[in-house]
MARBA-760625 format. One record per atom (N, C-alpha, C): residue in three letters; y, z negated, x negated. Coordinates in steps of 0.02 Angstrom, whole numbers, padded with zeros to 5 digits, always signed. Layout:
N
ALAYZX
...
REM end
This chain:
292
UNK+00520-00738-00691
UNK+00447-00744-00696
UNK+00420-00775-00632
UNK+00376-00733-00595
UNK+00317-00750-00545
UNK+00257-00805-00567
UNK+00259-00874-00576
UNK+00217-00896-00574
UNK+00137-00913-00509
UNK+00177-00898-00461
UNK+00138-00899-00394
UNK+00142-00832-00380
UNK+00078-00813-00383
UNK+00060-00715-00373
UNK+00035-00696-00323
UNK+00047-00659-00260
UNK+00005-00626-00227
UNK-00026-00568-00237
UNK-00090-00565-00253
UNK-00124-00499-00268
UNK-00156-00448-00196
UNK-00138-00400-00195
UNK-00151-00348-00153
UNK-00200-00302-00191
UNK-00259-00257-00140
UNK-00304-00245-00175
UNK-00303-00169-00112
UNK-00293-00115-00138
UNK-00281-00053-00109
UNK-00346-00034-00134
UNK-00383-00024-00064
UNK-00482-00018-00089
UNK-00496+00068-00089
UNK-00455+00092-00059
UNK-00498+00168-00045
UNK-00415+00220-00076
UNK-00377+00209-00025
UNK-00331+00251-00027
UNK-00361+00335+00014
UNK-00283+00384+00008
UNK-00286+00450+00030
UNK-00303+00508-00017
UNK-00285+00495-00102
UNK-00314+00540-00137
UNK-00377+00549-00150
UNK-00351+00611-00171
UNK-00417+00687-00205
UNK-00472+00630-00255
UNK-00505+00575-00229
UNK-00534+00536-00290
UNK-00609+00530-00256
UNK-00621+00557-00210
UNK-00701+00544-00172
UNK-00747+00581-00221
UNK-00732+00627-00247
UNK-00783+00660-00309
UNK-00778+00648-00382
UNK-00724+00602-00362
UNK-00705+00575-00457
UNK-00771+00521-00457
UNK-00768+00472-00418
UNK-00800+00407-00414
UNK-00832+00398-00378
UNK-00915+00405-00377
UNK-00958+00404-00315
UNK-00982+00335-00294
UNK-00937+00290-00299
UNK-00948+00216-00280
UNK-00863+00221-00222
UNK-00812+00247-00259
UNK-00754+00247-00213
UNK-00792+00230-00120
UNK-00733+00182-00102
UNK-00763+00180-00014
UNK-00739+00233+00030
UNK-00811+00254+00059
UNK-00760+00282+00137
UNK-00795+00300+00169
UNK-00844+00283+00186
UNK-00885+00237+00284
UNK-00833+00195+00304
UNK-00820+00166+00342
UNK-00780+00105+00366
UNK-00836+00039+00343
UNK-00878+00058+00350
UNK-00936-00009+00308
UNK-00907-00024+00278
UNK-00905+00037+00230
UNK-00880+00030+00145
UNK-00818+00005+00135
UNK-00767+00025+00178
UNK-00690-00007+00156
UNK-00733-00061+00181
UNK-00744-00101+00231
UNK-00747-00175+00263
UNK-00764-00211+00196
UNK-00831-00175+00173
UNK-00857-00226+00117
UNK-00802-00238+00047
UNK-00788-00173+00028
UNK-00716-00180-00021
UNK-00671-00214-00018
UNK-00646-00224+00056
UNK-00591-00280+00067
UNK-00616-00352+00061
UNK-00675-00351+00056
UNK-00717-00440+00089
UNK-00743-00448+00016
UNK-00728-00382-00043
UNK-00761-00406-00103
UNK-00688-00425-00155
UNK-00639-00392-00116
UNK-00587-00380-00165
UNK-00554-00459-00138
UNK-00559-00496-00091
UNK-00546-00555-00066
UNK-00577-00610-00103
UNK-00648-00604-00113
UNK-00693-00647-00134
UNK-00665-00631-00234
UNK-00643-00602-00257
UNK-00621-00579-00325
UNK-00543-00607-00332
UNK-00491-00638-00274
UNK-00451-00682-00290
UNK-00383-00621-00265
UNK-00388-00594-00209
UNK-00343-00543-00180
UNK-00325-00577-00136
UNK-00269-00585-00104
UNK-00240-00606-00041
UNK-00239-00572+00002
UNK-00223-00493-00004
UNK-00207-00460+00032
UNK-00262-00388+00015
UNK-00285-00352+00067
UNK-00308-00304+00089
UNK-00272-00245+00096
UNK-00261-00180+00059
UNK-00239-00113+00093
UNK-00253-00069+00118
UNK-00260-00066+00184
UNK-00317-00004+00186
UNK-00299+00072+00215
UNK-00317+00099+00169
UNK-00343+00173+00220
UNK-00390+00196+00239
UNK-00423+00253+00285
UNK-00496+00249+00301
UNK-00500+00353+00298
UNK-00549+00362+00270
UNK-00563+00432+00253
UNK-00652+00444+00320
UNK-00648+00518+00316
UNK-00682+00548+00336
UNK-00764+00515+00291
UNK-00807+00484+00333
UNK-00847+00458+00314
UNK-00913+00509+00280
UNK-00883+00570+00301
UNK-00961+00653+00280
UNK-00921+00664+00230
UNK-00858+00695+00242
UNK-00814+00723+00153
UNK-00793+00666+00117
UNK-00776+00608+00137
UNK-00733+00558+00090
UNK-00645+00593+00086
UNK-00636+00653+00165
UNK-00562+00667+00139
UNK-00525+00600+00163
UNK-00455+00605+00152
UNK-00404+00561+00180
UNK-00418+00585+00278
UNK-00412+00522+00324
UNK-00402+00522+00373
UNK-00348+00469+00409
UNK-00350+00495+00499
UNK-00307+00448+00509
UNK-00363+00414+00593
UNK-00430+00418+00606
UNK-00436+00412+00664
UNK-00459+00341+00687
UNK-00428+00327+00730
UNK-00420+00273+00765
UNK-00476+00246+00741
UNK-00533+00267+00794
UNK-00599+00220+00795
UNK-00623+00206+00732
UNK-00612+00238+00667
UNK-00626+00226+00580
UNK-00583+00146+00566
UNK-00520+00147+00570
UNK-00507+00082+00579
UNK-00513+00023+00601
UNK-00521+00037+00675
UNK-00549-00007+00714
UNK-00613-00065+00689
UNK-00677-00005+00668
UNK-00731-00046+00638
UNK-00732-00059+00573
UNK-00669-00046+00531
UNK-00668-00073+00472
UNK-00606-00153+00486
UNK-00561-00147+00526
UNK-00554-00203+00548
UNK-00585-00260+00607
UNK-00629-00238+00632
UNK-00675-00287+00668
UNK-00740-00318+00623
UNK-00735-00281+00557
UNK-00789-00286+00519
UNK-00775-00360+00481
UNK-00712-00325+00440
UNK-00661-00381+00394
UNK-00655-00458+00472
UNK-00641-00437+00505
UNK-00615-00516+00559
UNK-00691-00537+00584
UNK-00731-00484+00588
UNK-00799-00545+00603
UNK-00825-00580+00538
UNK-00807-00570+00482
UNK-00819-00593+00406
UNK-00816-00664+00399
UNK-00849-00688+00347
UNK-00823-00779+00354
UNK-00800-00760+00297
UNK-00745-00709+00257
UNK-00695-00699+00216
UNK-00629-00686+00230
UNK-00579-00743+00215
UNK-00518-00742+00243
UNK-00450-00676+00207
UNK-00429-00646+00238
UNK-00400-00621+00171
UNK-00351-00573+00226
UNK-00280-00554+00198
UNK-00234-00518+00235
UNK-00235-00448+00239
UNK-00224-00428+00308
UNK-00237-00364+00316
UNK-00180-00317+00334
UNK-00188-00279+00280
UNK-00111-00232+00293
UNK-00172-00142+00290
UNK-00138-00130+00326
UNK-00147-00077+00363
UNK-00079-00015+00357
UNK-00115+00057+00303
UNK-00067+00092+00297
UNK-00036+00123+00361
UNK+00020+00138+00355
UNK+00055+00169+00422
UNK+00096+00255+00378
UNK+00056+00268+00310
UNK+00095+00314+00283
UNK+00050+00389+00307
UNK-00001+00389+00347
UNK-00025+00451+00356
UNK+00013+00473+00398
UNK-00002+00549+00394
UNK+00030+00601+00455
UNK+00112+00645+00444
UNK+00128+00610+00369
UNK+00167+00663+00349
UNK+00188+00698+00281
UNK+00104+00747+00285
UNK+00116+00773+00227
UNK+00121+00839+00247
UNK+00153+00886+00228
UNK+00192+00942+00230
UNK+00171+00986+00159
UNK+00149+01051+00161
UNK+00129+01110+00108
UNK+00163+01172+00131
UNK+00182+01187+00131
UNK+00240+01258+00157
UNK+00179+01299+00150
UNK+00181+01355+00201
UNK+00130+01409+00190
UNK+00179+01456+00159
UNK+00112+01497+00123
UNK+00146+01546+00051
UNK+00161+01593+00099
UNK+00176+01618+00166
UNK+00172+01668+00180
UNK+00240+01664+00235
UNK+00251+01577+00241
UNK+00300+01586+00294
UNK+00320+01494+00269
UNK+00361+01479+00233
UNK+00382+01423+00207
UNK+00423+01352+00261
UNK+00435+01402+00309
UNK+00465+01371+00381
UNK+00398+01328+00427
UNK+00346+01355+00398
UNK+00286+01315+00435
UNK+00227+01280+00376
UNK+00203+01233+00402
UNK+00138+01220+00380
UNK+00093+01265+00357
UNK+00072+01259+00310
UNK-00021+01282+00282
UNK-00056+01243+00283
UNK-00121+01257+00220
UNK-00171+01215+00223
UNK-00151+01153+00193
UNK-00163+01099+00211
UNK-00160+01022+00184
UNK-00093+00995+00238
UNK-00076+01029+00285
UNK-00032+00977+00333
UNK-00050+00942+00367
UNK-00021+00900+00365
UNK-00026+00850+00413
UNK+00012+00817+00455
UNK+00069+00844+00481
UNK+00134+00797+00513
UNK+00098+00762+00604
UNK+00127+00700+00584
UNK+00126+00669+00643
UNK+00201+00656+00676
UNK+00204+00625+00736
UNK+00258+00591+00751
UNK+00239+00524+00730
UNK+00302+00490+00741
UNK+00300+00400+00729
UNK+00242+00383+00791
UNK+00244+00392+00845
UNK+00179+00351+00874
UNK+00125+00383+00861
UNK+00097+00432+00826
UNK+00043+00441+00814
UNK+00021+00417+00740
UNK+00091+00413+00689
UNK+00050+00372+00641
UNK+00062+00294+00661
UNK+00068+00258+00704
UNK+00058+00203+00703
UNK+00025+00186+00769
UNK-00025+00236+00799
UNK-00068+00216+00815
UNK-00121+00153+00828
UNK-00161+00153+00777
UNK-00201+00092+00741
UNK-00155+00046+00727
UNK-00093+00036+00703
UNK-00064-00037+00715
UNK-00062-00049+00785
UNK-00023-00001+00817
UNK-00016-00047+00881
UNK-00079-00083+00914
UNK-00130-00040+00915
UNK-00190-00079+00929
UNK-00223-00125+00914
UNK-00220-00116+00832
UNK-00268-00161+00800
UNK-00210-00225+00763
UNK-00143-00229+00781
UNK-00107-00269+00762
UNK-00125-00296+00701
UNK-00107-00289+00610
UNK-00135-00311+00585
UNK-00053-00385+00570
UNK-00064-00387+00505
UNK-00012-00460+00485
UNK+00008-00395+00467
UNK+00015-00345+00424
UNK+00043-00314+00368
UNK+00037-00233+00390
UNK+00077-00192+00377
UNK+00068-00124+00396
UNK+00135-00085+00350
UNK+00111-00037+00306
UNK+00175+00000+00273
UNK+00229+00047+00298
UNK+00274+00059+00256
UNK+00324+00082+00301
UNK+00361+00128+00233
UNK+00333+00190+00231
UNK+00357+00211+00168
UNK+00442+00266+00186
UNK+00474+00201+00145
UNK+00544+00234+00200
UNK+00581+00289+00169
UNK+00555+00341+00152
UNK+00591+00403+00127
UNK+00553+00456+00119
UNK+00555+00517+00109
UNK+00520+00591+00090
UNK+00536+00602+00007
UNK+00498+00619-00035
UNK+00477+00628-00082
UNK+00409+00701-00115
UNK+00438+00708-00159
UNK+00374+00775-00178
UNK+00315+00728-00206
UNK+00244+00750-00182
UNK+00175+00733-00213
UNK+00133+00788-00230
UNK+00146+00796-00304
UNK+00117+00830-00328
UNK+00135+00892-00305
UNK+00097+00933-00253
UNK+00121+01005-00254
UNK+00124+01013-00168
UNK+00142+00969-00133
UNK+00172+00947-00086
UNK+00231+00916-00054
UNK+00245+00877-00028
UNK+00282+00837+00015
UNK+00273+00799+00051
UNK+00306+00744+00059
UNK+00298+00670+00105
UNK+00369+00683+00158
UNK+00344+00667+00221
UNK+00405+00675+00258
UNK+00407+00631+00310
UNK+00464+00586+00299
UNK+00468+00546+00334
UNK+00551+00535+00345
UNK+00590+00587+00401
UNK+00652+00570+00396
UNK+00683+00502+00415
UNK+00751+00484+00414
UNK+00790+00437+00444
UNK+00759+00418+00523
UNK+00770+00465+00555
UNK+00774+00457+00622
UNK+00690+00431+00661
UNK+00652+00491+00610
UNK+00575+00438+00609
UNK+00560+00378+00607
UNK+00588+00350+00516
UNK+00567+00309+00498
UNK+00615+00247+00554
UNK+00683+00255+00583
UNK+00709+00211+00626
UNK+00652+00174+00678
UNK+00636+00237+00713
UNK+00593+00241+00737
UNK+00520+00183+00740
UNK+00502+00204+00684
UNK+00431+00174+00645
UNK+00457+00088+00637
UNK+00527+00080+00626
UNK+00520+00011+00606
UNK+00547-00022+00686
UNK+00556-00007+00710
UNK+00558-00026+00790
UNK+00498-00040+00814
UNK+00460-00009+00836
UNK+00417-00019+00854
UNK+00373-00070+00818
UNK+00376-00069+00730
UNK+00330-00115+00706
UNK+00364-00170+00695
UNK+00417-00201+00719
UNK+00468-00246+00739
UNK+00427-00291+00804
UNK+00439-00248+00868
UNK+00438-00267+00921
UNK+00346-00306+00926
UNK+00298-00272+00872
UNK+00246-00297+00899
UNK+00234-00350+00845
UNK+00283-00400+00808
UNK+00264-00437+00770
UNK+00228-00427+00699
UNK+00219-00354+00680
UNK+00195-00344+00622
UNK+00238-00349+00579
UNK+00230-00336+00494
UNK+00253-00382+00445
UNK+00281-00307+00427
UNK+00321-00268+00391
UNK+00318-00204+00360
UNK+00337-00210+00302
UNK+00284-00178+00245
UNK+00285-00161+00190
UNK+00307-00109+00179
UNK+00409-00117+00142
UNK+00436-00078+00126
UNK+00388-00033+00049
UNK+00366+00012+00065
UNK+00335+00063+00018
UNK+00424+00097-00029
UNK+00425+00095-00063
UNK+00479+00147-00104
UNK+00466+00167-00166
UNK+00486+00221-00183
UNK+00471+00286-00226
UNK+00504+00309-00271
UNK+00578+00285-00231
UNK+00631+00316-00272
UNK+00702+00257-00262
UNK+00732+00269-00295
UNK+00808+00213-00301
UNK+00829+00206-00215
UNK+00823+00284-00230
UNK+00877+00308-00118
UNK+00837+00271-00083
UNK+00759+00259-00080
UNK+00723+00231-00048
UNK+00749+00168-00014
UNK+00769+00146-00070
UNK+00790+00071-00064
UNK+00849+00027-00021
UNK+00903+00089-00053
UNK+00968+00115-00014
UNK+00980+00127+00065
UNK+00899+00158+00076
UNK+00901+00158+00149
UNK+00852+00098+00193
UNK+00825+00071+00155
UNK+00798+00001+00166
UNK+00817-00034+00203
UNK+00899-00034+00134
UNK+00941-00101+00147
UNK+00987-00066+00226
UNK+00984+00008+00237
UNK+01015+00018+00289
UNK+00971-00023+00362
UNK+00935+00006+00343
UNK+00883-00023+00413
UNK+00882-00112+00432
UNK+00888-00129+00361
UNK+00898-00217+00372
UNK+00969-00236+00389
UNK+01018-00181+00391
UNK+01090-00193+00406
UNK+01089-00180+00495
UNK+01045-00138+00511
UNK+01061-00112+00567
UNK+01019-00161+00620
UNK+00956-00196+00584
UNK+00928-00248+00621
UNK+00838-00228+00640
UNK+00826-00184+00622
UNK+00765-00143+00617
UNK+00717-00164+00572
UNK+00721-00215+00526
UNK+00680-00251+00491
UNK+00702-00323+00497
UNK+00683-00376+00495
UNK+00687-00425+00484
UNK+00669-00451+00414
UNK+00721-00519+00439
UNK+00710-00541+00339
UNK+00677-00605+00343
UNK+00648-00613+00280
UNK+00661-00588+00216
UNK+00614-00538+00223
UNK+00628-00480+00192
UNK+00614-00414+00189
UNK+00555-00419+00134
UNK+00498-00358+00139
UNK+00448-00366+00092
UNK+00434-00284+00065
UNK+00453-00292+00003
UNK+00444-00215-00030
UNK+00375-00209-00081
UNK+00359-00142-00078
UNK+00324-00148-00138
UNK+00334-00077-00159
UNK+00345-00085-00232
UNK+00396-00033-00276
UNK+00293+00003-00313
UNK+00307+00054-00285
UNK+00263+00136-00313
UNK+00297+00137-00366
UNK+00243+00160-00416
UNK+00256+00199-00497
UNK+00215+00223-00510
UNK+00251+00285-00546
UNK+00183+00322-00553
UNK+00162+00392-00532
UNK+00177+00395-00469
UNK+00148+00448-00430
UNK+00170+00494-00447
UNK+00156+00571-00459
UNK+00188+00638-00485
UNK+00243+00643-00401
UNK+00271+00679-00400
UNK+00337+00671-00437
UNK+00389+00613-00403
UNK+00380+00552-00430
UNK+00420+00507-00411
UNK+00442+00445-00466
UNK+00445+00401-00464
UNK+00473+00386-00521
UNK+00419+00356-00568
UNK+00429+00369-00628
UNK+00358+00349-00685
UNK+00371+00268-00693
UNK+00307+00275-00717
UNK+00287+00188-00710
UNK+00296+00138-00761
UNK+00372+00118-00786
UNK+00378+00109-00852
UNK+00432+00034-00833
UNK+00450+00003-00900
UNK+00476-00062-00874
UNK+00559-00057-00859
UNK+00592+00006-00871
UNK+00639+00025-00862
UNK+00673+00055-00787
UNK+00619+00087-00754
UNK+00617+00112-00679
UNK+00613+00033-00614
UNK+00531-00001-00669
UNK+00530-00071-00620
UNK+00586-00103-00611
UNK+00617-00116-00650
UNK+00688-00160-00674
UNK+00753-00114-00634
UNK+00736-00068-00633
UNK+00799-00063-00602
UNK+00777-00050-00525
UNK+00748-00042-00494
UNK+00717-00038-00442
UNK+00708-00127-00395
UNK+00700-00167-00448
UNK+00714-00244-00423
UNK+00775-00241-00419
UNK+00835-00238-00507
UNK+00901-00262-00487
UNK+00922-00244-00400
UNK+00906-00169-00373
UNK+00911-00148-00306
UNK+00889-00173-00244
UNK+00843-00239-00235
UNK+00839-00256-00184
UNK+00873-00316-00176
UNK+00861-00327-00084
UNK+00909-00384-00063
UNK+00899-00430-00104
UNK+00930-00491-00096
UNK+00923-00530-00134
UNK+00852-00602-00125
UNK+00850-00583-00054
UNK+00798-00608-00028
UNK+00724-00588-00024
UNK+00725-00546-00049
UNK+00673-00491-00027
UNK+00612-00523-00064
UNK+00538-00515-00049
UNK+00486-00529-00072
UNK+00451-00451-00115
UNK+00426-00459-00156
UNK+00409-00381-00186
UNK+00372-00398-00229
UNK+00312-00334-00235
UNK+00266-00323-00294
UNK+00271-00244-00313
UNK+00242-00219-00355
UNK+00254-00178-00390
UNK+00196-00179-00415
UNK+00179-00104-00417
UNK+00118-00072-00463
UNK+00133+00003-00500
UNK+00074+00017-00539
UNK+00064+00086-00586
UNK+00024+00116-00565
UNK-00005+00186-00568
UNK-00069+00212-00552
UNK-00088+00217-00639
UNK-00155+00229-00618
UNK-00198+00258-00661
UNK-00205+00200-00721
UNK-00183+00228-00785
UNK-00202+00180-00858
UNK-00127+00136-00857
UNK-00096+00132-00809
UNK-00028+00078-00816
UNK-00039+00040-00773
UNK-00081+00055-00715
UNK-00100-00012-00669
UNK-00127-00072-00678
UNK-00127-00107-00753
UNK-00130-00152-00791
UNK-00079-00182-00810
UNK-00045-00128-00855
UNK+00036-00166-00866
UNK+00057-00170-00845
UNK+00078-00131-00770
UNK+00107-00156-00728
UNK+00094-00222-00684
UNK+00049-00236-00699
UNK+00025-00310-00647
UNK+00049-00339-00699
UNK+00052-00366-00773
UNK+00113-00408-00818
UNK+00172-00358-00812
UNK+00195-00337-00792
UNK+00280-00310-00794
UNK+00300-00327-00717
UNK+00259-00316-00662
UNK+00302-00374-00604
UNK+00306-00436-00607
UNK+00245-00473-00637
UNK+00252-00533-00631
UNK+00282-00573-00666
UNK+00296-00512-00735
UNK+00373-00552-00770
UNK+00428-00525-00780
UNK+00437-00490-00722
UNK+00513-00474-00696
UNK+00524-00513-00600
UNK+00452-00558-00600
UNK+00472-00600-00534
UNK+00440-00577-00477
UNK+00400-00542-00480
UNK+00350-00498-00439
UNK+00291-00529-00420
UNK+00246-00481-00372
UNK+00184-00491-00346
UNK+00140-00428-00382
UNK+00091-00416-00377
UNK+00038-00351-00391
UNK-00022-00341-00339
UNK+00006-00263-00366
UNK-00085-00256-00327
UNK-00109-00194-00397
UNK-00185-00207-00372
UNK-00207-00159-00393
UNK-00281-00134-00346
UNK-00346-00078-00368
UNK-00368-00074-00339
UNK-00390+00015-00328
UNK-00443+00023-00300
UNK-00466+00123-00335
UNK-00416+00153-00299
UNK-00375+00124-00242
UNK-00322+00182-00235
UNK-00283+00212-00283
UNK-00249+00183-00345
UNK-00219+00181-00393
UNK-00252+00200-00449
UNK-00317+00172-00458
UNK-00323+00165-00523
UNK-00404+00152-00507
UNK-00456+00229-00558
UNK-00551+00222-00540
UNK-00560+00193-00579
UNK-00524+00171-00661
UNK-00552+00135-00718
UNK-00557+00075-00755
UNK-00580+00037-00762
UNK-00591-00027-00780
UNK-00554-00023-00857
UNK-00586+00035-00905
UNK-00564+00059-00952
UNK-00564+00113-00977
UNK-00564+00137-01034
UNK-00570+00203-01042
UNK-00646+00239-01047
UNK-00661+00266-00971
UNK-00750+00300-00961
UNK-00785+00267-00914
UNK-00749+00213-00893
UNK-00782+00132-00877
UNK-00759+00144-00794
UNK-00787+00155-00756
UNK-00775+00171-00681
UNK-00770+00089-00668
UNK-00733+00083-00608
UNK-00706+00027-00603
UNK-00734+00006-00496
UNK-00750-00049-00525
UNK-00757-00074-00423
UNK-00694-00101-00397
UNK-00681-00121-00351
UNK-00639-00166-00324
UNK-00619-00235-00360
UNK-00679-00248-00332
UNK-00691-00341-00375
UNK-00670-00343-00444
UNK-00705-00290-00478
UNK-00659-00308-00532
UNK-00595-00292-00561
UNK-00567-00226-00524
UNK-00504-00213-00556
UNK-00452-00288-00523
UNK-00493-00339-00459
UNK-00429-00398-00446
UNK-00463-00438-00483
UNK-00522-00467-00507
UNK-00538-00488-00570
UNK-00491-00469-00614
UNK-00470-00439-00654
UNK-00449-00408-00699
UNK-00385-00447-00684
UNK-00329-00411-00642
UNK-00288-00447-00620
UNK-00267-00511-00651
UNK-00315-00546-00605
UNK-00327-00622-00601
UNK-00338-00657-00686
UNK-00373-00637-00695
UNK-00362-00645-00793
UNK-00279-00641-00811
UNK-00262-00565-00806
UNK-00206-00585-00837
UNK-00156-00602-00810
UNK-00131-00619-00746
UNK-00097-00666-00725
UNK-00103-00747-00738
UNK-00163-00767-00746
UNK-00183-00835-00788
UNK-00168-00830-00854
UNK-00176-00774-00896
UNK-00136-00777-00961
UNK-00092-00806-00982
UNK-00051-00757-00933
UNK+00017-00775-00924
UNK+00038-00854-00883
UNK+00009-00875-00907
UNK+00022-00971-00858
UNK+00027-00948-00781
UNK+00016-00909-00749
UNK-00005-00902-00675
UNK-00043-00924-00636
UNK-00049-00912-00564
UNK-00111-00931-00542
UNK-00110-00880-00469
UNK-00148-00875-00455
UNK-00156-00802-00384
UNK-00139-00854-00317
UNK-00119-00842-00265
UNK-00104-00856-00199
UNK-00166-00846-00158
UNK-00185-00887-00122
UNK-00237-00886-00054
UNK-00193-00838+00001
UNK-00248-00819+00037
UNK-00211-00804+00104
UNK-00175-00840+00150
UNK-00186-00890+00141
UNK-00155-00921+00186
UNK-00086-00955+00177
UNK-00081-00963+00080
UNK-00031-00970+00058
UNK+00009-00911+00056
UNK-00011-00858+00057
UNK+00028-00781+00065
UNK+00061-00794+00140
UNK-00001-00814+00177
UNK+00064-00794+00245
UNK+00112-00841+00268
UNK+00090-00907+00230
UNK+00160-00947+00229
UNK+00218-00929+00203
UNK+00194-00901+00126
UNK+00240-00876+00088
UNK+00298-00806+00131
UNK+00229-00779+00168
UNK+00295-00696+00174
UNK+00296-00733+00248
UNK+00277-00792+00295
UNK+00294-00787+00360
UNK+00272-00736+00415
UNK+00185-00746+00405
UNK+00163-00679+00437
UNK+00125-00719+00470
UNK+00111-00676+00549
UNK+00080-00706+00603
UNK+00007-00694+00590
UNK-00038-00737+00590
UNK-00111-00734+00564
UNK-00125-00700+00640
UNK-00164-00662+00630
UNK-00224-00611+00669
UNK-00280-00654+00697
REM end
């Protein structure tokens, strides 16, 4: 049992959800303010991605980040900023030639999705260390990439949030922390949920902890109508949580949901449970992250 919780608050995210929820953020205004509301609602930590501010699609361009992190640091709201590093490799086989891309690709190399970290150096930046099917796609992120990816976010002092999906995920984690490419104590946060990767149940969480180092810092979440129980199923299997509209638009069932309150929400039932939420500043003592 997690009595000291760090809550993470994933404000926008990359999915198909800009026409589900017409409050969802994505101006860079809009993430700034989401992160500075989801802070002020008892979040430690910030996740961000930043979308095309005319469609609300998923994006990756520099200057979108930039003013959503100069926005958050000119703020008199303190709160940790992790910064996704998972765009740029999604992969759709074209129906006509399966050896190449179609519509919805996106492959980058490692320095082009970590771009915006190197620049904008945050404390926190993800590192989703394996390829996996989404939905009616692909995530691709080989070995030799992801080596890659954690080097570099090594050398500039950023924090990396092991992202994993699947058991192997983990497996190759612990390779990268063998080889010296992460530093410890290592910080994971275990995905559930996502089509097709592992479902979000107390049986997957559990074994997905027994699997990490022994040192390791980790939270764990659900999408959608489990991103509730899952914030009580990490924190009493020894966990952190996040939640937040990347995951999850509903407060309840019909009930569109903001930021503030799905870490409201949170924050209740982690106090339920004899808890109490972490400051930022106690987070970066806790994970040993260089304040910005």
């Amino acid at each position: 049992m997690n009595y000291n919780v760090i809550v993470t608050c994933a404000v926008t995210g990359a999915g198909d959800a800009a026409g589900k929820h017409p409050r969802l953020p994505k101006t860079p205004e809009e993430i700034a303010n989401a992160a500075i509301e989801a802070a002020q609602a008892g979040a430690a930590v910030a996740h961000i991605h930043v979308r095309d501010p005319e469609t609300g699609e998923a994006a990756r361009k520099l200057e979108w980040y930039e003013e959503v992190v100069e926005r958050i640091r000119a703020s008199s709201t303190d709160v940790v900023i992790n910064l996704t590093a998972g765009m740029g490799g999604d992969f759709v086989p074209h129906p006509e030639d399966p050896g190449r891309g179609g519509p919805g690709t996106d492959m980058a190399t490692p320095a082009e999705r970590l771009a915006h970290v190197e620049k904008l150096l945050p404390e926190i930046c993800t590192l989703d260390v394996g390829t996996q099917n989404y939905s009616n796609s692909a995530y691709v992120s080989t070995p030799e990439m992801l080596r890659e990816m954690a080097k570099k976010i090594q050398s500039w002092g950023v924090k990396p949030e092991i992202e994993v999906f699947e058991l192997g995920h983990i497996w190759f984690a612990k390779q990268l922390l063998k080889e010296g490419l992460i530093d410890t104590p290592p910080l994971f946060q275990l995905c559930m949920g996502i089509p097709w990767t592992a479902e979000a149940n107390t049986e997957n969480m559990l074994a997905f902890r027994n699997m990490l180092p022994e040192n390791a810092h980790w939270a764990g979440f659900g999408i959608s109508r489990m991103q509730m129980p899952m914030v009580a199923q990490a924190m009493i299997l020894g966990g952190n949580v996040r939640v937040g509209l990347e995951d999850n638009l509903y407060l309840e069932k019909g009930v569109l949901a903001s930021n503030g309150q799905l870490v409201e929400r949170a924050v209740e039932i982690i106090g339920r449970l004899g808890g109490r939420v972490l400051s930022p500043a106690e987070t970066r003592q806790k994970l040993a992250l260089n304040k910005r």
